[in-house]
ZATIBA-749854 format. One line per 3 residues: number of its first residue (from 1); their letters; for each residue x, y, z of C-alpha. Coordinates in Angstrom, 2 decimals. Layout:
NUM = A = X,Y,Z ~ ...
END
This chain:
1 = XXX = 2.09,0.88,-3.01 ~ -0.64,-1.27,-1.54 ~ -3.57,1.04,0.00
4 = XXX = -4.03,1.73,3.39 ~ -6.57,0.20,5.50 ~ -7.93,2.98,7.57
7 = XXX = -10.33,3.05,10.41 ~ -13.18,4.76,8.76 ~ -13.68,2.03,5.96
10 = XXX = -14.26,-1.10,8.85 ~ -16.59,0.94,10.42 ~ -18.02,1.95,7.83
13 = XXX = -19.12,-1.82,6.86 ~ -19.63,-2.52,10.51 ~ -21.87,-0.20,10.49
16 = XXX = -23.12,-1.63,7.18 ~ -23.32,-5.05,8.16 ~ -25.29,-4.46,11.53
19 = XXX = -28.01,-2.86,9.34 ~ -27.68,-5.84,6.99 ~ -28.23,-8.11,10.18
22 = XXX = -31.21,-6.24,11.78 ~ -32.89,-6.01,8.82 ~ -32.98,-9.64,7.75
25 = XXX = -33.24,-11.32,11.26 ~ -36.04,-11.39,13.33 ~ -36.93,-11.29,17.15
28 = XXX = -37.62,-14.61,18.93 ~ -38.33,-17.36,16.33 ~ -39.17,-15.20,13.70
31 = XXX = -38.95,-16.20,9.85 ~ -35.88,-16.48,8.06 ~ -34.02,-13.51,6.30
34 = XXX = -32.16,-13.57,3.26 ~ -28.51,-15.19,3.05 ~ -26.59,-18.23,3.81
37 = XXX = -27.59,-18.19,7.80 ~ -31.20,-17.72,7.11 ~ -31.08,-14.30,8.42
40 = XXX = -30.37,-14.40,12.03 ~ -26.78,-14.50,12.29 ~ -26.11,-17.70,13.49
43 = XXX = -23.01,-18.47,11.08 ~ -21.00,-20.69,11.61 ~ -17.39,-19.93,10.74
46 = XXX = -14.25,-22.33,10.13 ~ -10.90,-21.00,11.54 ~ -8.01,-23.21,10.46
49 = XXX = -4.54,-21.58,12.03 ~ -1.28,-22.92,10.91 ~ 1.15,-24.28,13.77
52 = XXX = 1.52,-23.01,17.48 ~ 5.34,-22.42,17.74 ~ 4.58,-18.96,16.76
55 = XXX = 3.02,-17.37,19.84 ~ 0.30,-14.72,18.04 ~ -2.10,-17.28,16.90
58 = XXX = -3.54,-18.61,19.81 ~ -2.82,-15.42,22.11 ~ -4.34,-13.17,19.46
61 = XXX = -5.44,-14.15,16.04 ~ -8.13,-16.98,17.70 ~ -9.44,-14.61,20.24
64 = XXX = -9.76,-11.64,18.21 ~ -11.66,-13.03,15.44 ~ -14.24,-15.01,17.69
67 = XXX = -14.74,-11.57,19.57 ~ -15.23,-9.88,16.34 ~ -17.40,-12.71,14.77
70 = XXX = -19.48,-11.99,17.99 ~ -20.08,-8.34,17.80 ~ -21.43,-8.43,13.82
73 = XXX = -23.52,-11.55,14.77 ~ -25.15,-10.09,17.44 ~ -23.36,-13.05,19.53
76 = XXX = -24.88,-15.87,17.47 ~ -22.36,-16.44,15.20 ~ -19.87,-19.56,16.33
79 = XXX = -16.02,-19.85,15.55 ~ -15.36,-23.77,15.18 ~ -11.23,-23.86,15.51
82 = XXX = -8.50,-26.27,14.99 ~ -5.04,-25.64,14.95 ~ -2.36,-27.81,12.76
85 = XXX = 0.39,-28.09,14.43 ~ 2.36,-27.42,11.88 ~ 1.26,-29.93,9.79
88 = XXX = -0.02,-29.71,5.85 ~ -1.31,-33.23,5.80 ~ -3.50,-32.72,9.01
91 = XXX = -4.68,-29.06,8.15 ~ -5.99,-30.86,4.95 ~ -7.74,-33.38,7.28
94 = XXX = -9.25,-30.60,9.61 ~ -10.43,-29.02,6.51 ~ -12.39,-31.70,4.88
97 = XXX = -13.87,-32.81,8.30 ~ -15.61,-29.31,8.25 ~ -16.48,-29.40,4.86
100 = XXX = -18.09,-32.30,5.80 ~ -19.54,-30.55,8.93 ~ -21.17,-27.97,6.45
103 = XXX = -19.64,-24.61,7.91 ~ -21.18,-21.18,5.70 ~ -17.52,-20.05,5.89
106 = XXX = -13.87,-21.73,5.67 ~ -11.20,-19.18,6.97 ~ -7.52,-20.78,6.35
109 = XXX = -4.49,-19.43,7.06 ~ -2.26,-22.56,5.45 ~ 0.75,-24.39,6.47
112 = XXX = 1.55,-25.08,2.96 ~ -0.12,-22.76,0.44 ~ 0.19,-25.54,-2.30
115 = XXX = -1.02,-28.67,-0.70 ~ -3.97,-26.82,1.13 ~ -5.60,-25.56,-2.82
118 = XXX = -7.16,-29.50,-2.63 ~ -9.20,-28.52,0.36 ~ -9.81,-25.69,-1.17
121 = XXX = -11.35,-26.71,-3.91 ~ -13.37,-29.23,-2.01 ~ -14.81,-26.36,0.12
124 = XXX = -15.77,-24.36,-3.68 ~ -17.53,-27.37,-4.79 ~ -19.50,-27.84,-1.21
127 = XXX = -20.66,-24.01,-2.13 ~ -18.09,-23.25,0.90 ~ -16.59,-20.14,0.60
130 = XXX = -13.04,-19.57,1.72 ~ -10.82,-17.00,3.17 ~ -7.00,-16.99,3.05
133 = XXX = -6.28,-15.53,6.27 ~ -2.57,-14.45,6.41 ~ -1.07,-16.59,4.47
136 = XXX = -2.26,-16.45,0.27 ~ -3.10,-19.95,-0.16 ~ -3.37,-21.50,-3.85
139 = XXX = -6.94,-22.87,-4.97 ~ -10.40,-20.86,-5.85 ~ -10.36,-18.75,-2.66
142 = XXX = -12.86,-15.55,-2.78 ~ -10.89,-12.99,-0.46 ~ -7.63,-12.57,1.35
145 = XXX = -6.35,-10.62,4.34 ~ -3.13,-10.54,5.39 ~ -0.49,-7.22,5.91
148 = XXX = 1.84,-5.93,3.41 ~ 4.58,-8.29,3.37 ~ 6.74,-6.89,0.93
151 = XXX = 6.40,-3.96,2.63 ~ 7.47,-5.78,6.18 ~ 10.39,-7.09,4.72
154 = XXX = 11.43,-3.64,3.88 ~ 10.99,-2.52,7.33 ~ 12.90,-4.89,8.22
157 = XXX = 15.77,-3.68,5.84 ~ 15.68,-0.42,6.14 ~ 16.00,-1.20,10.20
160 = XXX = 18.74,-3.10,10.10 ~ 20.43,-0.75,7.68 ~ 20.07,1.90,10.04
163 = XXX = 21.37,0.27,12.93 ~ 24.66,-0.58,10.63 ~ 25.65,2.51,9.50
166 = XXX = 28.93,2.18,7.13 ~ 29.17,-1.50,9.14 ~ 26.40,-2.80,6.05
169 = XXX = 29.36,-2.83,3.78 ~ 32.21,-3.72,5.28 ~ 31.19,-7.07,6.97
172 = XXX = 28.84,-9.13,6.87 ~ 25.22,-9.81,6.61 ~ 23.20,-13.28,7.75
175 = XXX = 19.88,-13.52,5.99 ~ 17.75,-15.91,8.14 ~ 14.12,-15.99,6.16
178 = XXX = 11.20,-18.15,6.41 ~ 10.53,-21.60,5.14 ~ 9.98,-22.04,1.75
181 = XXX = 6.47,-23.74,1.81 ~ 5.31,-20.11,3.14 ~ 4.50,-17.99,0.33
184 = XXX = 4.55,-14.58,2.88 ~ 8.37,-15.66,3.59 ~ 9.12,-15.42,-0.32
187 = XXX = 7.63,-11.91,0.80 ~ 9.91,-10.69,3.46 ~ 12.39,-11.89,1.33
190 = XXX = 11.86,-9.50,-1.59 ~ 10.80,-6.31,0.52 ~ 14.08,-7.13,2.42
193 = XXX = 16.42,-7.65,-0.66 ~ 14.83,-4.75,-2.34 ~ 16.56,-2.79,0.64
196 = XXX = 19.82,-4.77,1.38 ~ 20.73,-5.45,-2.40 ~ 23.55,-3.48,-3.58
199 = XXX = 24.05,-1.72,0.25 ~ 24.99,-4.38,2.27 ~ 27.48,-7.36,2.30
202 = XXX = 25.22,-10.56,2.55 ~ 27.58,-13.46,3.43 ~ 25.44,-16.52,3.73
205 = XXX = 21.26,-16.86,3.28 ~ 19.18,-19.73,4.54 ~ 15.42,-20.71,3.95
208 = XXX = 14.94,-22.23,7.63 ~ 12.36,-25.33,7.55 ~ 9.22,-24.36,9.24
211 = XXX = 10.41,-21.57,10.87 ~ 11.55,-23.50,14.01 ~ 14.19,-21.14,15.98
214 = XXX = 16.24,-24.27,16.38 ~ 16.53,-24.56,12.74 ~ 17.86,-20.64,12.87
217 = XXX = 20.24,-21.52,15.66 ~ 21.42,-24.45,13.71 ~ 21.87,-22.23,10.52
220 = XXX = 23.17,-19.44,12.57 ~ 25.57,-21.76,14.19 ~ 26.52,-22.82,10.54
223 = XXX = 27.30,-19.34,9.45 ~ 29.21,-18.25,12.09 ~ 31.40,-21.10,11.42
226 = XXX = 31.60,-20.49,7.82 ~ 32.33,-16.17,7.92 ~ 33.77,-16.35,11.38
229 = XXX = 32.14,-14.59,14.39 ~ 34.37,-11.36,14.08 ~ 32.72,-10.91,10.24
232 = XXX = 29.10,-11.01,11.12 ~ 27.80,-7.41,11.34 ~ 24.60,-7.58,11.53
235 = XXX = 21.70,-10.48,11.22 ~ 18.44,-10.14,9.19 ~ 15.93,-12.73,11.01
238 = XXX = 12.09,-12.87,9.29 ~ 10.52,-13.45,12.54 ~ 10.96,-13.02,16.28
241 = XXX = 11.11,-16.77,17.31 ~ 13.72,-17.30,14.86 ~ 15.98,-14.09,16.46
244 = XXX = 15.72,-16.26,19.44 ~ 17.37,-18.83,18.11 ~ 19.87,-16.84,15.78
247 = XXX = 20.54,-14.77,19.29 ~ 21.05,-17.83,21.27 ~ 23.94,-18.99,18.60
250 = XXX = 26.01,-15.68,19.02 ~ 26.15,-15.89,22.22 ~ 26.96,-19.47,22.66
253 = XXX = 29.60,-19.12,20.17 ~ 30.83,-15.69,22.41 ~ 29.75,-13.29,20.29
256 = XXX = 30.39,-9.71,22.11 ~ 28.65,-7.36,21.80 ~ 25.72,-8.81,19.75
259 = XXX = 25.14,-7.76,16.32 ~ 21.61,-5.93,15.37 ~ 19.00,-8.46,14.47
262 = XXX = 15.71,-7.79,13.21 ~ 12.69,-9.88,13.88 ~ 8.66,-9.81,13.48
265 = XXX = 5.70,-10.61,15.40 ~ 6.58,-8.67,18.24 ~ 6.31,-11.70,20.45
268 = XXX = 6.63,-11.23,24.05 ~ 9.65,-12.86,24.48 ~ 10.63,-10.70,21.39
271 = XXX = 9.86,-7.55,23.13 ~ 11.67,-8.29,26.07 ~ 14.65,-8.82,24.35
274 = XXX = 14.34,-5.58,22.48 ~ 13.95,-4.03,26.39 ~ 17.30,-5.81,26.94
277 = XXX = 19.91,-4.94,24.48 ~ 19.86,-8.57,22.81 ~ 17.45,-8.14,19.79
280 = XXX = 17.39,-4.73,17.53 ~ 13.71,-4.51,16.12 ~ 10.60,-6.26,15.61
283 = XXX = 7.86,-5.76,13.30 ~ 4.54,-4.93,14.91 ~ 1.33,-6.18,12.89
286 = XXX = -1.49,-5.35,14.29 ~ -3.42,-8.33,14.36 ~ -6.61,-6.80,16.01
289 = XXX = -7.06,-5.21,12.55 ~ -6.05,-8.25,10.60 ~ -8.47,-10.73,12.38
292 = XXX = -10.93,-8.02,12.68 ~ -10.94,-7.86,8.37 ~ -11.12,-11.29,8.33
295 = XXX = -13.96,-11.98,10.68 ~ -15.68,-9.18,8.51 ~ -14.90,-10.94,5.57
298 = XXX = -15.97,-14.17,6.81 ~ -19.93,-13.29,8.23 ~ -20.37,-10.76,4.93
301 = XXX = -19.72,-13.62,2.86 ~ -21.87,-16.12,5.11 ~ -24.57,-13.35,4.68
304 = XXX = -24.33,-13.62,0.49 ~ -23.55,-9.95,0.91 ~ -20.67,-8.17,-0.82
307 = XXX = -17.07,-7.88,0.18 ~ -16.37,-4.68,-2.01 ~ -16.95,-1.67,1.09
310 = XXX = -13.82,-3.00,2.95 ~ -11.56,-3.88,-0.30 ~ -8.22,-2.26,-0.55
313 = XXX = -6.10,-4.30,-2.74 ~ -6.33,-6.75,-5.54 ~ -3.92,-9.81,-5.35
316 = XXX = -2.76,-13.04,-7.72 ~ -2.12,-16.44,-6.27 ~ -0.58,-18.77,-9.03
319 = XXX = -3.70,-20.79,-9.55 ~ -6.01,-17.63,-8.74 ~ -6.00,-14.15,-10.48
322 = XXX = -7.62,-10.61,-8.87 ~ -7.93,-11.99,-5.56 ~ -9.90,-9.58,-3.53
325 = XXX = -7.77,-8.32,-0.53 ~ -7.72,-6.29,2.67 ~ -3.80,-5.34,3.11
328 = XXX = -2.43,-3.67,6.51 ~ 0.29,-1.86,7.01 ~ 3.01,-2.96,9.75
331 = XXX = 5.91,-0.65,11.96 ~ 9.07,-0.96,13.26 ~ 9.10,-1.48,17.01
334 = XXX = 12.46,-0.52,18.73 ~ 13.73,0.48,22.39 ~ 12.51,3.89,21.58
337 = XXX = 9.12,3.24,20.66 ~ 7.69,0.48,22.56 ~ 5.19,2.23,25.04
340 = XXX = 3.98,3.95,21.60 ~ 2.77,0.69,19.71 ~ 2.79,-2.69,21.68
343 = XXX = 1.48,-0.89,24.97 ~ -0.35,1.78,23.61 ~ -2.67,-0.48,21.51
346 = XXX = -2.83,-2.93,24.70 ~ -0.96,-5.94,23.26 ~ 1.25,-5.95,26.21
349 = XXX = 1.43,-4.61,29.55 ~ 4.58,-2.52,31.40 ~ 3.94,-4.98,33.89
352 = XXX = 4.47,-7.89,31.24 ~ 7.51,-6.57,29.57 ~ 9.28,-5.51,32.36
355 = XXX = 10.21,-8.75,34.56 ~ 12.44,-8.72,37.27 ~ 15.47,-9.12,35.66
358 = XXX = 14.82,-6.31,33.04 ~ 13.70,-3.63,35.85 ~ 16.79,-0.97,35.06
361 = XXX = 16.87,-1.66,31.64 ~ 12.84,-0.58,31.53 ~ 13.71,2.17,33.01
364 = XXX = 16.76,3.15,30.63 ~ 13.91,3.25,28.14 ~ 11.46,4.60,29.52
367 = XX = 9.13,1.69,30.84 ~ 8.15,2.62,34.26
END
């Protein structure tokens, strides 16, 4: 399986790249070092999210990596942003405009993995070089970071088939993946079929378009109707704003009580209803080390120094092959192991999980 990114390694070529960055700048005006920023750190660094319907990217992914860009630059280094929307044609747009802005560094994590490889190769030809952040997008990128998602989807399996029991075979199972212009959602998919085939009873699957959770309640709504409320076991959901949806359709339709449903992103709202009975599980990503690889990736490459020290994986796009790649590991998160992950690590307060209405429930788990 995929390596392990431990602590050591980043801090290791933190450690390196500091050097790298003292050596070559200079104090005051100075002359100019070696590498694409002329030595002083002042890159300038392209960040190109995806859509804001999922609620990690602008609370996390955006800040982290401009904090991190920060501390290897020395503070000069600048994170120039724009977020899609959603939307493949306009993420293209954003792209070329800095291309055109002449950025050392394009960092993309892609709304469609196909129709961004244009931009892409635009950015190759401007002697841009890019990062798939996230997402593997198509085209001639030089380095990818993004967690194990096979490896999420089985955690996501293996969850759900714990919290079924001998249930996994005798009703039935909703898969509710991602959409299919997402290569990680092909992903889940596999890791979670890897798990599910042949030991539970899937009854209907849907690919939901661009991962909106009223596209899951729709599709949940539509499976409910077609296996019947009492048949439904148990609901596989890719990510935690799709649960949301998925959980809103059982209980509209008077589903009682609520059958396990897995999630990812261990969103707030997410969280919560882990706290409160309604959702089963979430996968936690830690996205501190994620944006943290990337941002590393990003100024070493802006630098015309090597990638190799913080390499733990090699990885194949269709139009790319050997893709260098920092992988990371993800967990379960469940009722009994929230104050372990999602607090411990400082992604959420007690204070923030536990509102009002979910005061003895905190409690019944240990949130106080």
């Amino acid at each position: 399986m995929n390596a392990y990114l431990g602590r050591a390694p980043v801090a290791l070529a933190v450690a390196a790249l500091a050097v790298t960055l003292t050596a070559c700048g200079t104090t005051e005006a100075g002359s100019a070092g070696s590498g694409g920023d002329g030595g002083d750190g002042a890159v300038r660094i392209g960040l190109l999210l995806p859509e804001n319907e999922t609620a990690r990217y602008e609370k996390f992914d955006k800040p982290l990596m401009e904090k991190k860009v920060a501390l290897l630059t020395l503070g000069k280094g600048k994170v120039l942003y724009a977020n899609a929307g959603g939307d493949a044609a306009r993420q293209s747009a954003q792209a070329d405009a800095m291309i055109k802005d002449k950025v050392d560094v394009l960092v993309i994590d892609a709304v469609d993995s196909k129709a961004i490889a244009g931009a892409v190769t635009k950015a190759k030809a401007a002697g841009i070089s890019v990062v798939a952040y996230d997402r593997l997008a198509e085209g001639p990128i030089d380095a990818y970071t993004s967690f194990d998602n096979e490896d999420v989807g089985r955690v996501q399996g293996k969850a759900l088939l714990e919290a079924l029991g001998d249930k996994a075979r005798n009703g039935k199972i909703v898969m509710m993946n991602g959409a299919v212009t997402d290569p990680n959602a092909a992903s889940f998919k596999t890791g979670a079929r890897s798990v599910l085939d042949g030991k539970a009873n899937i009854g209907k699957e849907y690919d939901t378009v661009e991962w909106k959770p009223e596209n899951a309640n729709t599709n949940m709504a539509a499976a409910l109707s077609a296996l019947g409320k009492d048949k439904i076991v148990g609901v596989y959901s890719a990510n935690d704003g799709m649960a949301g949806g998925i959980i809103t359709a059982l209980k509209a339709a008077g589903v009682s009580p609520l059958p396990p449903v897995t999630g990812q992103d261990a969103e707030l709202a997410g969280v919560r209803r882990i706290v409160a009975g309604e959702q089963y599980m979430t996968v936690y990503k830690p996205y501190a080390r994620e944006a943290e690889a990337a941002a590393e990736l990003a100024v070493l490459l802006a630098q015309g120094e090597k990638i190799d020290g913080i390499i733990n994986q090699v990885v194949s796009s269709p139009t790319t092959k050997r893709i260098p790649a920092v992988l990371i590991p993800g967990m379960s998160v469940t009722r009994d192991n929230i104050r372990s992950t999602v607090v411990l690590d400082g992604v959420y307060t007690i204070d923030e999980i536990c509102t009002d209405a979910l005061k003895a429930a905190c409690q019944e788990t240990g949130l106080k």
